[in-house]
ROLUMNU-334454 format. One record per atom (N, C-alpha, C): x, y, z; residue in three letters. Coordinates in steps of 0.05 Angstrom, whole numbers, plus 32768, in hexadecimal, padded with zeros to 4 digits. Layout:
N
XYZALA...
END
This chain:
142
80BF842C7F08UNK80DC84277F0BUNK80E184097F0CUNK80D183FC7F15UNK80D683E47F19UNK80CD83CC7EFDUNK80BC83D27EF7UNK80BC83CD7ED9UNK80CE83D07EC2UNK80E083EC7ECFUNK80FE83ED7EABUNK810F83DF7EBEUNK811383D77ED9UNK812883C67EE9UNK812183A47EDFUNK810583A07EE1UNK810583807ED8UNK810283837EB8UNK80FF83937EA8UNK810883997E8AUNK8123838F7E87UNK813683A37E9AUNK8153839F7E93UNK815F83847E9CUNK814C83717EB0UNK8159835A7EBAUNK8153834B7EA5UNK813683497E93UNK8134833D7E82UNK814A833E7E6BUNK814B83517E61UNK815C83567E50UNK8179834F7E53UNK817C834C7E70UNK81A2834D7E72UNK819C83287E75UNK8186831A7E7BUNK818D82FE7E7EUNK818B82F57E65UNK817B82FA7E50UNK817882F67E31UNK819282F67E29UNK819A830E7E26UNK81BB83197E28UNK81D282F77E2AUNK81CD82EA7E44UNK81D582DA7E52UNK81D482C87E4AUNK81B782BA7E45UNK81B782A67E37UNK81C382A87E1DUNK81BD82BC7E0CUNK81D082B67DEDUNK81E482AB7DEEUNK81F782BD7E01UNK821782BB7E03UNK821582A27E13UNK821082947E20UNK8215827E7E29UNK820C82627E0DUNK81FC82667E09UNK81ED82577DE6UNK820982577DD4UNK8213826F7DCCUNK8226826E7DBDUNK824182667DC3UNK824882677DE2UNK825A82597DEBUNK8257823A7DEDUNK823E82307DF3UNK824282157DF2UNK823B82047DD5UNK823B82127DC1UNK823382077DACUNK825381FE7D9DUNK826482097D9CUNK8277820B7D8AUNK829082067DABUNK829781FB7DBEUNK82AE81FC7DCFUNK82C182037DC1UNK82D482077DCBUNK82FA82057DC2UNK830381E97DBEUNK831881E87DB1UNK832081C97DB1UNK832B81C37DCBUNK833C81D97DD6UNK834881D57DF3UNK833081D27E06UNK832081DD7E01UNK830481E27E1DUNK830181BE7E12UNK82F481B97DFDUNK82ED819F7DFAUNK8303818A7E09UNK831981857DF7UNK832C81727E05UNK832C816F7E28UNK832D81837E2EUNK8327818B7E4CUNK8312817A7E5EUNK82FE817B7E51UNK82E681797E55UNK82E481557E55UNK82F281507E37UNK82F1813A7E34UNK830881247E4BUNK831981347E56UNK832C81297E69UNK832681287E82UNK830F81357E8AUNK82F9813F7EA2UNK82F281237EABUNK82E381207E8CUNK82D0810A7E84UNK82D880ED7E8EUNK82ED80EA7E81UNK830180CE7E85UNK830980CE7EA2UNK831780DE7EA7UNK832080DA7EC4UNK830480D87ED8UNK82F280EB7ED8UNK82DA80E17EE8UNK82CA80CA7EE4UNK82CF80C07ECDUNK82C6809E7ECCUNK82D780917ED9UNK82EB80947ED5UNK8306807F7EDEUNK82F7807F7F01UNK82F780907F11UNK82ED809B7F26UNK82DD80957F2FUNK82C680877F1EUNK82A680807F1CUNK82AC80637F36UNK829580687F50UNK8292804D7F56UNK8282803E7F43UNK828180247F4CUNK827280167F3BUNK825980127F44UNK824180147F3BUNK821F800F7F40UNK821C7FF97F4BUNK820C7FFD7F61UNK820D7FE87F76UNK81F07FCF7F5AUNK81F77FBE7F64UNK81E27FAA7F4DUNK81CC7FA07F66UNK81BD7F9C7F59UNK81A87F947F65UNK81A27F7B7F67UNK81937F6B7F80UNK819B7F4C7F82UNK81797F497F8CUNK81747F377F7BUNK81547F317F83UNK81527F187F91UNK814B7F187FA9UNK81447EF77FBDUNK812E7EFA7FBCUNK811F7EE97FC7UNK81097EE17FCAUNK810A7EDC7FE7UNK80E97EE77FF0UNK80E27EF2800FUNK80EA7ED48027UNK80DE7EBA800FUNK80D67EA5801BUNK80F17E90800FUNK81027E85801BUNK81157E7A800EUNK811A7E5D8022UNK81177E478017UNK81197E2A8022UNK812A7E1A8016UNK81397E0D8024UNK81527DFB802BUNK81497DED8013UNK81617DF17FFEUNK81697DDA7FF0UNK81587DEA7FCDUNK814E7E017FD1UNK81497E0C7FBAUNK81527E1A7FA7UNK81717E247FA7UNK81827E2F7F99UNK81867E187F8AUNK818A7E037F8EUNK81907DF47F83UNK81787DE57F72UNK816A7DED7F72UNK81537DDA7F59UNK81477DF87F46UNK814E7E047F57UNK81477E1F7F35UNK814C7E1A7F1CUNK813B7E197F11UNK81407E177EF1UNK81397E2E7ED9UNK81497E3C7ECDUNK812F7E547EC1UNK81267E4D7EA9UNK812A7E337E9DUNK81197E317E8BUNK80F97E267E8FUNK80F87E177EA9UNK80E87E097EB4UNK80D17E1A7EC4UNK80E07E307ED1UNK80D67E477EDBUNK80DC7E3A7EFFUNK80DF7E237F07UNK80F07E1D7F25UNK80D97E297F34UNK80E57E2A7F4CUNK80D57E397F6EUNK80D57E4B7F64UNK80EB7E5F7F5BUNK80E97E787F52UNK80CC7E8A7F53UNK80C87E797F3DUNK80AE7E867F32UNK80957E817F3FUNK809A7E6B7F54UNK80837E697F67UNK80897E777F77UNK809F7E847F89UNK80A77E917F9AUNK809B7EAD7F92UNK80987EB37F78UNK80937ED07F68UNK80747ECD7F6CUNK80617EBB7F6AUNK80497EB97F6BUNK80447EBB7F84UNK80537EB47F9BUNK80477EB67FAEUNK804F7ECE7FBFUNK80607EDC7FB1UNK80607EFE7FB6UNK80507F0A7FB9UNK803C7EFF7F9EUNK802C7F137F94UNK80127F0E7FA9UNK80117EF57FADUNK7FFB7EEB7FBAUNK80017EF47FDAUNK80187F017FE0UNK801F7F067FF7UNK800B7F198008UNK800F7F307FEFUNK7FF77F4B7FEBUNK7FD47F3F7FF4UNK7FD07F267FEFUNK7FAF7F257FFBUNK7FAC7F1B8013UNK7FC97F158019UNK7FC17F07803FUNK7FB97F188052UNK7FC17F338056UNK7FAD7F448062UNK7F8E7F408059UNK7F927F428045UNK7F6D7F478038UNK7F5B7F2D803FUNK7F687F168043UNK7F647F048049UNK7F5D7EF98063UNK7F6F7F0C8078UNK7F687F0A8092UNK7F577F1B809FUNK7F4E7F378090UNK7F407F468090UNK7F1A7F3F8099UNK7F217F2F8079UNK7F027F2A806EUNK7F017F04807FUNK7F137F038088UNK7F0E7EF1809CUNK7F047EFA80BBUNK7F187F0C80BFUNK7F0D7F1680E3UNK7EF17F2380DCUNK7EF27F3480CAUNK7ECB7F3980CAUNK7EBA7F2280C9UNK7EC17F1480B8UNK7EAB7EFA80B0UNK7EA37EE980D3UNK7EC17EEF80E2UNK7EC47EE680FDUNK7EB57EF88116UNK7EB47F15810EUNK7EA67F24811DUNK7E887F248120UNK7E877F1A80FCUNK7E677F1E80FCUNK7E5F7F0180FEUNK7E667EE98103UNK7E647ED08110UNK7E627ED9812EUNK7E6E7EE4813CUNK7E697EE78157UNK7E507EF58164UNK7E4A7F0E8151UNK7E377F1F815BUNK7E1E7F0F8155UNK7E1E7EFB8142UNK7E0A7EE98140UNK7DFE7EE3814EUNK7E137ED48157UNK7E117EC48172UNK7E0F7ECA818FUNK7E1A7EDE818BUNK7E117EF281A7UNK7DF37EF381A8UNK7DE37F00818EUNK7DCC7F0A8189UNK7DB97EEE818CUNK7DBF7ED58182UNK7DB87EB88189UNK7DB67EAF81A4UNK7DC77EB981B7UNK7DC47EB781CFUNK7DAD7EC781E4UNK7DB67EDD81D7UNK7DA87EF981E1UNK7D867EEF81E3UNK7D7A7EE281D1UNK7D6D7ED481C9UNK7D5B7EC581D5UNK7D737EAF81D4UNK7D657E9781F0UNK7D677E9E820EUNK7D7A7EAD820FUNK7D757EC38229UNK7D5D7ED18229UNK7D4B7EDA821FUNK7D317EDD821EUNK7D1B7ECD8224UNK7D227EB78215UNK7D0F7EA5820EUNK7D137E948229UNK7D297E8A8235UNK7D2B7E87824EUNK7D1D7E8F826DUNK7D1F7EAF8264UNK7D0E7EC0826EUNK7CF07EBD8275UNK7CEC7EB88259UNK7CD27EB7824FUNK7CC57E998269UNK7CD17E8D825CUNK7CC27E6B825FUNK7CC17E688279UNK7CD67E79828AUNK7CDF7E7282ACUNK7CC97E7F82B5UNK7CBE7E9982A8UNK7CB17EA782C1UNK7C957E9682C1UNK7C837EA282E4UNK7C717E9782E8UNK7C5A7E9B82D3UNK7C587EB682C0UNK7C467EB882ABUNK7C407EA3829FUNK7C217EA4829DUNK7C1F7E8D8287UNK7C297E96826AUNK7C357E8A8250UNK7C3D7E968237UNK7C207EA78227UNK7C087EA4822CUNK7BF27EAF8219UNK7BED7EC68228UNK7BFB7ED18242UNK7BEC7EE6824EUNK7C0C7EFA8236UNK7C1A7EF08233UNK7C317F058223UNK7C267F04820AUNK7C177EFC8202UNK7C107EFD81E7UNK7BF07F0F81EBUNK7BE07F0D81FBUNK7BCA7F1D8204UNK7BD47F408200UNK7BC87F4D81E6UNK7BD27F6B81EFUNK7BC57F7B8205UNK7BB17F78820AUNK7BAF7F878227UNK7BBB7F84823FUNK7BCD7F66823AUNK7BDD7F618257UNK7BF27F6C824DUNK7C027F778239UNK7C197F8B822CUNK7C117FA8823AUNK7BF87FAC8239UNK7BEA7FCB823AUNK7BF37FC1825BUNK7BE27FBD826FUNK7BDF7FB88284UNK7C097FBE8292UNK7C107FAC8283UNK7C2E7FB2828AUNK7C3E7FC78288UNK7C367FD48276UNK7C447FEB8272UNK7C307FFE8283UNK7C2080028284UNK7C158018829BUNK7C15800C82BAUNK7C1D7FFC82BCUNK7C267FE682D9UNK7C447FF582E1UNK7C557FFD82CFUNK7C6E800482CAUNK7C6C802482CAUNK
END
């Protein structure tokens, strides 16, 4: 049953579309004029498109006045440094790492002579740390 019901929906929108096809192919002269008076008065009616106004992000005293566009002016340096705007993150980025991994350096440089500090203060003589049975001895001392 439900199959000759979406049969007959098919059929009655086919139907639909024709008669709508043949109506809009050929209008009336009155439907047209109509149409065309629609037309006019809803332009008349039309606001006008807002326009679009391009500044520049970075703007300094006294540069409206030396723009030139044949010359290409600040303008066009102002446009390059748009673009160049886009790498100053990337720039501070690959800077704070370069800065992180300068510190941990130096941490690890310290860490270091804090050992070696270690080393030189205590009462050991330096060849008994280099002796591996005095390593052995320590660790089973422990």
């Amino acid at each position: 049953m439900s199959h000759d019901l979406e049969t007959r929906e098919i059929r009655f929108a086919h139907r639909v579309r024709l008669a709508l096809d043949e109506a809009s192919e050929a209008p009336s002269p009155n439907i047209a004029a109509r149409l065309a008076a629609a037309r006019q008065e809803a332009l008349a009616r039309k606001k006008p498109e807002p326009v679009a106004v391009v500044q520049p992000a970075l703007v300094l005293a006294g540069v409206g006045a030396m723009q030139s566009p044949e010359i290409g002016g600040p303008r066009r340096a102002f446009d390059k440094l748009g673009r160049l705007g886009l790498l100053w993150p990337l720039a501070a980025l690959v800077i704070g790492l370069a800065g992180i991994a300068y510190w941990e350096h130096q941490q690890h440089i310290q860490d270091l002579a804090d050992i070696d500090a270690a080393v030189l203060s205590d009462e050991l003589p330096l060849s008994a740390y280099a002796d591996h049975g005095f390593n052995a001895y320590v660790k089973r001392a422990q």
